[in-house]
C-alpha positions as CSV (number, residue, x, y, z in Angstrom):
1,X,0.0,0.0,0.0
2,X,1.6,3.2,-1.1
3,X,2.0,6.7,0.8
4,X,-0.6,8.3,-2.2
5,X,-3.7,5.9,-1.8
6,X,-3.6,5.8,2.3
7,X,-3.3,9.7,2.2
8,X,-6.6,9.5,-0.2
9,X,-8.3,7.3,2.7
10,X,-7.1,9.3,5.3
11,X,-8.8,12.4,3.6
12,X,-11.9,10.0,3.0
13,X,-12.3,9.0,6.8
14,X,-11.8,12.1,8.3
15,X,-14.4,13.9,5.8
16,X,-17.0,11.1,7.0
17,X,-16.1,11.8,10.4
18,X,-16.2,15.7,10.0
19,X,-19.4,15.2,8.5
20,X,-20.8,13.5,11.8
21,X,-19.3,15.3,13.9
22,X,-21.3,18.5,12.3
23,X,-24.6,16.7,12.0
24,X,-24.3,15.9,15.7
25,X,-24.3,19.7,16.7
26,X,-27.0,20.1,14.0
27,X,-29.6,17.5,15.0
28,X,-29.5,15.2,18.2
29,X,-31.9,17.2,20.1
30,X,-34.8,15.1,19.8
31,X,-35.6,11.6,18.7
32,X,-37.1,13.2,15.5
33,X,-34.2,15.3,14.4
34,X,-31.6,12.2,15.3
35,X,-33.9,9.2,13.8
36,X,-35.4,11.2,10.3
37,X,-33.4,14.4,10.6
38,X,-36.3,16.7,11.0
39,X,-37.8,16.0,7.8
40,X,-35.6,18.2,6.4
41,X,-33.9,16.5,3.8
42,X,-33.6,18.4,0.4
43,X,-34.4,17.0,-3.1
44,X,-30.9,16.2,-3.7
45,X,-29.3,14.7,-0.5
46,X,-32.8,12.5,0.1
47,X,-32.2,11.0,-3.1
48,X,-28.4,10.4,-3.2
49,X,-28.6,9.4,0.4
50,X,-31.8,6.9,-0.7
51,X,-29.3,5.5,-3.9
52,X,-26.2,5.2,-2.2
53,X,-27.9,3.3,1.4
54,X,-29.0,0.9,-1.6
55,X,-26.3,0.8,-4.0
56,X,-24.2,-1.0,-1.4
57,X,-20.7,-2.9,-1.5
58,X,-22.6,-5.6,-4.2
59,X,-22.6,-2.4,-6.6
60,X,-18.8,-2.5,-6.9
61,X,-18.4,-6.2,-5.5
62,X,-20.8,-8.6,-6.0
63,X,-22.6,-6.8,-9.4
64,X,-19.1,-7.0,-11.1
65,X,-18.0,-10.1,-9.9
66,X,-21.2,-11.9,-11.6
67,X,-20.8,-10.3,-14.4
68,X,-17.0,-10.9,-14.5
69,X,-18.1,-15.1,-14.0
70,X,-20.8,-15.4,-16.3
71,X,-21.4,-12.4,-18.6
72,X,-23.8,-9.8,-19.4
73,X,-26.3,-12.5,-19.1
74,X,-26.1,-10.7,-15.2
75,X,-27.6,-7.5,-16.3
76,X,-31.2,-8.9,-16.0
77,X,-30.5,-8.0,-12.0
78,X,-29.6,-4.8,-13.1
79,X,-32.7,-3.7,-15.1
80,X,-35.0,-5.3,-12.7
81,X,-34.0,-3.1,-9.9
82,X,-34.1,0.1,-11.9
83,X,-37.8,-0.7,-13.3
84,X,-38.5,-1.7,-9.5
85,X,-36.6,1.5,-8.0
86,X,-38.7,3.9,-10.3
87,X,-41.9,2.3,-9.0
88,X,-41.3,2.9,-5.6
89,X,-40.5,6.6,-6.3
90,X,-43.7,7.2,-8.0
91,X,-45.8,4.4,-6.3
92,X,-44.6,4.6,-2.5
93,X,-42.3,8.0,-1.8
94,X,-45.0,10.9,-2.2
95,X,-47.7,8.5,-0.3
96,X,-45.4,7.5,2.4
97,X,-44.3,10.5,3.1
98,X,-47.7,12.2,2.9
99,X,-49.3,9.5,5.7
100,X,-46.4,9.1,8.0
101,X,-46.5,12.2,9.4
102,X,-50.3,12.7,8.9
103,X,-50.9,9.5,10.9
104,X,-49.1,10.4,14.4
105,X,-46.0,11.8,12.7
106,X,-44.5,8.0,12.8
107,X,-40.5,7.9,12.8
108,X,-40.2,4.4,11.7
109,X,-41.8,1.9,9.6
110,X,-43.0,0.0,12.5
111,X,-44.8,2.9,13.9
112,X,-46.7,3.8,10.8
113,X,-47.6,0.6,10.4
114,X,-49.4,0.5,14.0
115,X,-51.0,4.1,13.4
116,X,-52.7,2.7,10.3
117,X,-53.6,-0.2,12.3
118,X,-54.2,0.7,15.4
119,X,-56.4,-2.7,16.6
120,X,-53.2,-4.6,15.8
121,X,-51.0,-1.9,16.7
122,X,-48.5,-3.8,18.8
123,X,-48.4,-7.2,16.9
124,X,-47.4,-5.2,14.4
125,X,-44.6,-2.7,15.9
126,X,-42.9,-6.0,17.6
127,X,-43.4,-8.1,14.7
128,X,-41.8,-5.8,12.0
129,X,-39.2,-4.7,14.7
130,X,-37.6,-8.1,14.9
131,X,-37.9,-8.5,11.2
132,X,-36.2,-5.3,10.5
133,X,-33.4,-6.0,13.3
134,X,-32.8,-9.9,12.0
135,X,-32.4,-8.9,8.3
136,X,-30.6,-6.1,9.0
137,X,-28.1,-8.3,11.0
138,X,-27.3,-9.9,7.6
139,X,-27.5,-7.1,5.4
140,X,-25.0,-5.1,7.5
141,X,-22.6,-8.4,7.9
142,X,-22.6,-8.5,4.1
143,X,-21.4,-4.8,3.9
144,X,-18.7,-5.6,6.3
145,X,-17.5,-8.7,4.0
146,X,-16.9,-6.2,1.7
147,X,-15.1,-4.3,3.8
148,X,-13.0,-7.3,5.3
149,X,-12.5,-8.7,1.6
150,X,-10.5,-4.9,0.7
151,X,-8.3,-4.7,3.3
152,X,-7.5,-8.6,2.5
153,X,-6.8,-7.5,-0.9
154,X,-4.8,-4.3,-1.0
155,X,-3.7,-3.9,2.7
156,X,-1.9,-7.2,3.1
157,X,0.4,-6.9,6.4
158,X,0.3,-3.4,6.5
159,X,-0.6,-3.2,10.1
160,X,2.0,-6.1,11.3
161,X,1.1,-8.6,14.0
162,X,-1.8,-7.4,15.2
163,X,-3.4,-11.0,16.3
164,X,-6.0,-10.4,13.5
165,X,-5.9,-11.1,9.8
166,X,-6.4,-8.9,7.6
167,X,-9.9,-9.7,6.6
168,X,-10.8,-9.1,10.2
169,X,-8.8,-6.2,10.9
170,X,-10.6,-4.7,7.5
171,X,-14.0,-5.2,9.4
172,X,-13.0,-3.8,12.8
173,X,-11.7,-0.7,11.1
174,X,-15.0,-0.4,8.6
175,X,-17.1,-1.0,11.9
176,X,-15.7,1.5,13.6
177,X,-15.2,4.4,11.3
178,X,-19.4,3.5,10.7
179,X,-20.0,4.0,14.5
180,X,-18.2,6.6,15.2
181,X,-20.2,9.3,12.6
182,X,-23.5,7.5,12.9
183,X,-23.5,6.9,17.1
184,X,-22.9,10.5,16.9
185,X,-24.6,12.4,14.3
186,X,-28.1,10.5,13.4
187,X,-29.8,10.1,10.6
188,X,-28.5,13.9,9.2
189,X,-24.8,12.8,9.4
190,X,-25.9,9.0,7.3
191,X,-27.9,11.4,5.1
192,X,-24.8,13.8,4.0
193,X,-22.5,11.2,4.3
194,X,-24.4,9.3,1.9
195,X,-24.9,12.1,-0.5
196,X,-20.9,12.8,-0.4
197,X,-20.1,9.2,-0.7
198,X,-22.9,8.6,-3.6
199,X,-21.0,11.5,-5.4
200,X,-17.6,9.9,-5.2
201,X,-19.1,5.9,-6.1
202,X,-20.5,7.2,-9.7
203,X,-17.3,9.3,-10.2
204,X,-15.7,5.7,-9.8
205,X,-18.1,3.5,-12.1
206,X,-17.6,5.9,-14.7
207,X,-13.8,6.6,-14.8
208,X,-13.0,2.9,-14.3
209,X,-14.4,1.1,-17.0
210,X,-13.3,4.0,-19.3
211,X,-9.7,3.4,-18.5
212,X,-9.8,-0.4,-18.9
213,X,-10.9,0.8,-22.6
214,X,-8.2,3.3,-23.7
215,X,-5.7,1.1,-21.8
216,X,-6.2,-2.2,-24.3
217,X,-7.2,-0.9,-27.6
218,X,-10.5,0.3,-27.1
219,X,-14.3,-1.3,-27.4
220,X,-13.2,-3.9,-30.8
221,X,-10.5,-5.1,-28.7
222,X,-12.3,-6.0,-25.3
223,X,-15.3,-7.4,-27.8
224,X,-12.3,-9.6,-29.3
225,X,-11.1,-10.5,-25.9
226,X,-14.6,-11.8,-24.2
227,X,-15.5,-13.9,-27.8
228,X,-13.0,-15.7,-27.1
229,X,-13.2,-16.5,-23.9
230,X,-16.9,-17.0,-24.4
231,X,-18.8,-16.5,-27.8
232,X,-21.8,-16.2,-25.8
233,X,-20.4,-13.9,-23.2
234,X,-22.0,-10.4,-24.2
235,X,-25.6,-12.4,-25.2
236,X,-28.7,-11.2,-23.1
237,X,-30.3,-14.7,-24.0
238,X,-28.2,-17.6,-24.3
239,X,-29.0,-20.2,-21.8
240,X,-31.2,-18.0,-19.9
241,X,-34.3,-19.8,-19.1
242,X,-37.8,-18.4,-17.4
243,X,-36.7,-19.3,-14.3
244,X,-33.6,-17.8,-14.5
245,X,-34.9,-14.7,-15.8
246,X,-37.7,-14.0,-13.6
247,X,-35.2,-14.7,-10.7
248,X,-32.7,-12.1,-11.4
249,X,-36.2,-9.4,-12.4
250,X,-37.7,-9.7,-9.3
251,X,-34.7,-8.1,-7.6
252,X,-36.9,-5.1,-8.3
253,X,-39.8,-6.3,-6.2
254,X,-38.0,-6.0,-3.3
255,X,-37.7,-2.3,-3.4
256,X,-41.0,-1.6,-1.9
257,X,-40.1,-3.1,1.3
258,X,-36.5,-2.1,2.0
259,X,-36.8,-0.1,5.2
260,X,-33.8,1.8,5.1
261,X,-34.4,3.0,1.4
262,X,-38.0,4.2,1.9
263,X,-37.4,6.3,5.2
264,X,-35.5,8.5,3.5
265,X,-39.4,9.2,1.6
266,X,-40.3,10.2,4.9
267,X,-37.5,12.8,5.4
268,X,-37.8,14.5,2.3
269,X,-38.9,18.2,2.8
270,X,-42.2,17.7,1.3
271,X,-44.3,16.1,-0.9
272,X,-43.9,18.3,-3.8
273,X,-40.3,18.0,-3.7
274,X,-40.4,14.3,-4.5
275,X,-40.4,14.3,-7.9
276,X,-37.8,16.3,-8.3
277,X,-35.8,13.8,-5.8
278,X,-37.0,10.9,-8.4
279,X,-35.1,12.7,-11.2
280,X,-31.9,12.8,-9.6
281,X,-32.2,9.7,-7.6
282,X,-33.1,7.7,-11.1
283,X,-30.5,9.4,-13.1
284,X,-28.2,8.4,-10.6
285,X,-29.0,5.2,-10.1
286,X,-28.6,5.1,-13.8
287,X,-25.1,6.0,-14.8
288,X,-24.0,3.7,-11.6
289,X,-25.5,0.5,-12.6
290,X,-24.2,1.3,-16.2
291,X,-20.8,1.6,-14.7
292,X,-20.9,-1.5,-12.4
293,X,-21.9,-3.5,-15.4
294,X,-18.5,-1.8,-17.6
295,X,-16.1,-2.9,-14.1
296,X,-17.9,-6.4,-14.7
297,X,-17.3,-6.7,-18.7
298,X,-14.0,-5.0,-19.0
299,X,-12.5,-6.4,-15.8
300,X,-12.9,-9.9,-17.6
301,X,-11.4,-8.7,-20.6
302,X,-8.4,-6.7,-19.0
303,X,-7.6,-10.2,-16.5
304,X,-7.5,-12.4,-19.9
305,X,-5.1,-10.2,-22.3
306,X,-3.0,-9.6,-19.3
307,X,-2.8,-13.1,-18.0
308,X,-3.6,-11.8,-14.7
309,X,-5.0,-14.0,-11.4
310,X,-8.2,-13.4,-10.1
311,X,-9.2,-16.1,-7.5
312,X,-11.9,-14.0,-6.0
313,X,-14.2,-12.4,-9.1
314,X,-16.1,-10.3,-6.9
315,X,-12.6,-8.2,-6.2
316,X,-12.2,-7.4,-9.3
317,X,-13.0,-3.6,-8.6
318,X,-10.2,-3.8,-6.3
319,X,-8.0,-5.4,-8.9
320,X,-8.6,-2.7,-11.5
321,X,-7.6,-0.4,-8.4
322,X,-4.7,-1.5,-7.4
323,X,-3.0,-2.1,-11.4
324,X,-4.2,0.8,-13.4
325,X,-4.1,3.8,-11.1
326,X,-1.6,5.9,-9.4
327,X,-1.4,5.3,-5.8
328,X,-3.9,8.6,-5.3
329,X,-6.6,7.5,-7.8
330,X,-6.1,4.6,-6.0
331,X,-6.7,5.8,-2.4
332,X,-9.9,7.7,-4.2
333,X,-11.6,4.4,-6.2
334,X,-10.5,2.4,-2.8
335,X,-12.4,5.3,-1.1
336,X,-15.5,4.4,-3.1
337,X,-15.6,0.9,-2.6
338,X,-15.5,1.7,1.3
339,X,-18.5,4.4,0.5
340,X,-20.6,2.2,-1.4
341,X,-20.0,-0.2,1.6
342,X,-19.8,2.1,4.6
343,X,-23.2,4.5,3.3
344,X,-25.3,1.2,3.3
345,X,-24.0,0.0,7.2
346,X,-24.7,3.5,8.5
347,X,-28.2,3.3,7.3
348,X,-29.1,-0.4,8.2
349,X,-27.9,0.3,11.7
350,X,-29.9,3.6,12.2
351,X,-32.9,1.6,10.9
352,X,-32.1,-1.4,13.4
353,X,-31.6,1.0,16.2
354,X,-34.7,3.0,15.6
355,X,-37.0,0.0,15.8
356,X,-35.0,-0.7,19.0
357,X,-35.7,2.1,20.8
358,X,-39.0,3.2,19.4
359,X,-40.6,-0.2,19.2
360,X,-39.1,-1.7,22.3
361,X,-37.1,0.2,24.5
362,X,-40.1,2.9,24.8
363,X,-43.1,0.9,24.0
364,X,-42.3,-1.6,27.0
365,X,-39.2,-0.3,28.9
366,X,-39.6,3.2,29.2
367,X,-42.7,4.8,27.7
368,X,-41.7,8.5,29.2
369,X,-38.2,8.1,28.4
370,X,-36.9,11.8,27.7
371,X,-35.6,12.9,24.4
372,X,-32.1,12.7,25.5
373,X,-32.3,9.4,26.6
374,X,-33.7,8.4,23.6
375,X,-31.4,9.1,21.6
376,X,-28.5,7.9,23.7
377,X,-30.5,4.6,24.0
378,X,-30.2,4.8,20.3
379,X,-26.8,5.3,19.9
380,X,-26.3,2.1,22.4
381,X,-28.5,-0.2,20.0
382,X,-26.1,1.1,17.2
383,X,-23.4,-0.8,18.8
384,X,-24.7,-3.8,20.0
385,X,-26.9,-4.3,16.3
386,X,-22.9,-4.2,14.7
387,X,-21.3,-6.2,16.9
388,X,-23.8,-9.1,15.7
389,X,-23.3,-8.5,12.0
390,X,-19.6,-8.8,13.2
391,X,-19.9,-11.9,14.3
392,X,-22.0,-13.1,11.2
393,X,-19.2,-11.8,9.0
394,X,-16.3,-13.4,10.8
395,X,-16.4,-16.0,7.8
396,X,-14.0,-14.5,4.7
397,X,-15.2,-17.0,2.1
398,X,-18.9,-15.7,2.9
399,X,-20.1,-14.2,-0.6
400,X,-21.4,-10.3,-0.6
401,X,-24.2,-11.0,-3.0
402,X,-25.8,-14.0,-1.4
403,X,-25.7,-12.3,1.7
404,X,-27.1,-9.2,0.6
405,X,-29.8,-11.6,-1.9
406,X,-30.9,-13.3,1.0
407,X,-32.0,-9.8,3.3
408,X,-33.2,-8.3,0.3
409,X,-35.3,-11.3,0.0
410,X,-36.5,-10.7,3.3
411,X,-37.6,-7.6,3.6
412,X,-38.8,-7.7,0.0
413,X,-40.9,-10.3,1.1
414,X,-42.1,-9.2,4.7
415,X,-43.0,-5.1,4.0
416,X,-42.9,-5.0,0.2
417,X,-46.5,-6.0,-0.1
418,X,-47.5,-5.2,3.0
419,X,-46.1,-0.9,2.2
420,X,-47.9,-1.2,-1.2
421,X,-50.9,-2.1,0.1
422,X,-51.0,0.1,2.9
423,X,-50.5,3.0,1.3
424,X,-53.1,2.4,-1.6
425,X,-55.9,-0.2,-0.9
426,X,-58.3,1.4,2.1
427,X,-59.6,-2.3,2.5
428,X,-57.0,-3.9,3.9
429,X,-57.4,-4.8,7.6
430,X,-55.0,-5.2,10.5
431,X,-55.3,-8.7,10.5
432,X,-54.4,-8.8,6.9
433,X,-51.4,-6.9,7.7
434,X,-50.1,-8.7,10.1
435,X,-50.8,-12.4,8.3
436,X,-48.9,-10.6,5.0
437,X,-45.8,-9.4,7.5
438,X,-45.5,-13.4,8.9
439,X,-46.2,-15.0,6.1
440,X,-43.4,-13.1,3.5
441,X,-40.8,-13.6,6.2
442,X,-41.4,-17.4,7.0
443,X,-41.7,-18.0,3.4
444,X,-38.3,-16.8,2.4
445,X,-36.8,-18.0,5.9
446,X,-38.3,-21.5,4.6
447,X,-37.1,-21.5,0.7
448,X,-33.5,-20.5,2.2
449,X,-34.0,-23.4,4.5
450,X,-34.6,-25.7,2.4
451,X,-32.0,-25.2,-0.4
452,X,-35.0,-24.3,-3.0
453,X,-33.1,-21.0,-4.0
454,X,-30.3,-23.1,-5.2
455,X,-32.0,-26.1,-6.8
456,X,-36.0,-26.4,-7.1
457,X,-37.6,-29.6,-8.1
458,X,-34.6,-31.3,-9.9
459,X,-34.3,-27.8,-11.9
460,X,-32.4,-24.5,-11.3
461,X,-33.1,-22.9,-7.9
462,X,-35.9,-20.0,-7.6
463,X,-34.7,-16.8,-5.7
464,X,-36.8,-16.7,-2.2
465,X,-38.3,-12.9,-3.0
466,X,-40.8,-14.8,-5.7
467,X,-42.6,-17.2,-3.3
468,X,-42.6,-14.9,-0.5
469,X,-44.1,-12.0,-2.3
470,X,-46.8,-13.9,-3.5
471,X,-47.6,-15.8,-0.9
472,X,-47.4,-12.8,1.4
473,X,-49.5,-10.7,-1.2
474,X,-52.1,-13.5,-1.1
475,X,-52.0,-13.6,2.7
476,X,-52.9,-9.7,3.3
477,X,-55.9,-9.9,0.1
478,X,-57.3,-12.9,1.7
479,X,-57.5,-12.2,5.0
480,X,-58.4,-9.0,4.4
481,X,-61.8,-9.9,2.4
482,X,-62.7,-12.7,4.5
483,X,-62.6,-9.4,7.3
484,X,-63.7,-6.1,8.3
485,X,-61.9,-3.4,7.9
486,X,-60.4,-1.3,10.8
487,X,-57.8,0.9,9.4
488,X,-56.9,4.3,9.7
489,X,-57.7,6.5,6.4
């Protein structure tokens, strides 16, 4: 590791950290201000900060790395989402940030929930609480893999005996930089962070793929390159089957129930300003898929006409990193891998400790627990939420994308139906609610289970976010009819 790229992460860290430490004098005053940020968020920031707390390490990591194995055949994922992301902006933002705070000003998904049920109101809160807070364990672990699987890669030894490898040492140090800025500053500091750090990862999508292309002989050559490692490597089609296809589509279904994407819709400023959040978020969103795909695609080509050794496709970003760039580029792209990874942690653990507190710690501890204490309570849940999805990612072989498949999944599953419907069908029922919320979660808990994601009936496996959409979409309609309705307009 050279003096240039640690100086670039040095000036990385201590911006994120700057950042928190301003947010904290800005807004910890009140559980309101430290969990949404005073619904303050403008256009720009809610949307950056709602792109990159979803475009985590699996942007540069595990996106790639498919693509980098088995071709552009990978990009289905890719489309999926973005069809699925600009359906929650027009179908879920403005309404969910419209009844959230018209419906007891709820902070958290759990609590707007139990305000628009109130006859089920704490089945509900605890129910979604410890959904949020056991996905979230994974989803975070899978950010810190990323984190671990960098510092294994380009920071080999650099901190001598220290009793830790370097895949752990890489996860301690992510953690912690993580903690510090969002222990401290709230949801404001994950916000800007995000919006600084979403700013730097497209910066690094688009430059790198360019250079792979002026640096071996342009598009005709990397074409020539990937026919012959594969004539079918740059198909759409071949050898995709239904299955297959509808598996890596339905990525995008699970957009409607990620909680730590959607509460940025309830920070935004106001309602109005969500369309013009839904321009930049998309165009974002956009340009950095296209440039995870290019890393993918010309990362292949550059490792075969260089006769390079990859064992672990999904670092292939880091690859690219470490051989093309001088060492201050280097520090910079680094920096944006550890963005892409740190911006999603931040938010995942603010989500996990809002339920916490709110749906927990206040509802059965400590109903008149002051503001302060709140929010300190909050901070303390931060911790103890990542030192779980440290434990979960002590493994270094573990994969970023099936980790980060497997919580999407989940909370596809478990809220996606369950938001939609919520916010648009007055007939539902709290009944119907709460037999969607169970039933999407046990049904992907189950499919994982029982190895039906990997292999399903002697064929190729089915990704868990299909069945446990539907069968949670069918659970909340069918209840729902066969009841009477009791929900809050």
């Amino acid at each position: 590791m050279q003096t240039g790229t640690l100086f670039s992460l040095a000036l990385y860290f201590l911006a994120m950290l700057a950042i928190g430490f301003y947010a904290w004098r800005k807004s910890t005053d009140s559980s309101e201000a430290y969990l949404l940020g005073g619904r303050k968020l403008s256009p720009a920031v809610a949307a950056l900060s709602a792109g990159a707390s979803d475009m985590s390490g699996w942007l540069l990591l595990g996106l790639p790395g498919a693509l980098y194995v088995a071709g552009l055949i990978e990009i289905w994922i890719g489309i999926g989402l973005f069809v699925g992301a600009l359906v929650n902006w027009i179908v879920v933002a403005p309404r969910l940030r419209e009844q959230t705070e018209r419906l007891g000003n709820a902070l958290t998904i759990p609590e707007f929930l139990a305000n628009r049920f109130p006859d089920r109101a704490l089945a509900l809160r605890v129910t979604s609480a410890i959904i949020i807070v056991l996905f979230f364990a994974v989803y975070t672990a899978a950010g810190l893999v990323g984190g671990g699987k960098l510092f294994e890669t380009s920071f080999v030894g650099l901190f001598g005996d220290t009793g830790l490898s370097d895949y752990m040492l890489g996860i301690w140090i992510t953690a912690g930089v993580v903690l510090a800025y969002t222990m401290v500053g709230g949801f404001l500091a994950v916000s800007l962070t995000d919006f600084v750090q979403g700013c730097i990862m497209v910066v690094a999508l688009v430059l790198m793929p360019l250079v792979v292309l002026t640096s071996d002989g342009g598009i005709s050559a990397v074409t020539t390159q990937l026919d012959a490692v594969d004539p079918n490597f740059l198909s759409l089609t071949a050898g995709l089957s239904f299955i297959g296809f509808l598996s890596a589509v339905t990525w995008g279904l699970g957009y409607f129930g990620q909680p730590h994407i959607i509460v940025r819709f309830m920070a935004i400023r106001s309602v109005a300003e969500v369309p013009k959040a839904r321009n930049i978020g998309m165009s974002w969103m956009g340009v950095a898929l296209l440039g995870a795909i290019g890393v993918g695609i010309t990362g292949r080509a550059y490792v075969e006409m260089n006769g390079l050794l990859l064992e672990d496709p999904e670092t292939i970003f880091i690859l690219l990193a470490n051989t093309l760039f001088h060492p201050l580029i280097t520090g910079f792209l680094l920096a944006a891998l550890l963005a892409a990874i740190m911006s999603t942690i931040s938010s995942q653990l603010l989500v996990s400790s809002s339920s916490l507190t709110e749906d927990f710690y206040r509802l059965f501890l400590r109903k008149q627990a002051s503001e302060r204490e709140t929010v300190n309570v909050g901070r303390l849940f931060v911790a103890l939420v990542a030192l779980v999805a440290i434990y979960i990612a002590r493994d270094p072989d573990s994969q970023v994308l099936g980790l980060v498949s497997n919580a999407w999944a989940g909370f596809g599953a478990a809220f996606g139906p369950l938001i939609l419907l919520s916010l648009t069908w007055q007939r539902m029922t709290s009944a119907g609610a709460v037999a969607g919320l169970v039933t999407g979660a046990v049904v992907v808990i189950a499919w994982i289970a029982l190895g039906w994601n990997a292999a399903f009936m002697g064929g190729p496996g089915v990704y868990e976010i299909i069945p446990g959409f539907l069968a949670a979409l069918g659970a909340i309609v069918g209840v729902s009819l066969a009841g009477k309705s009791t929900a809050t307009d």
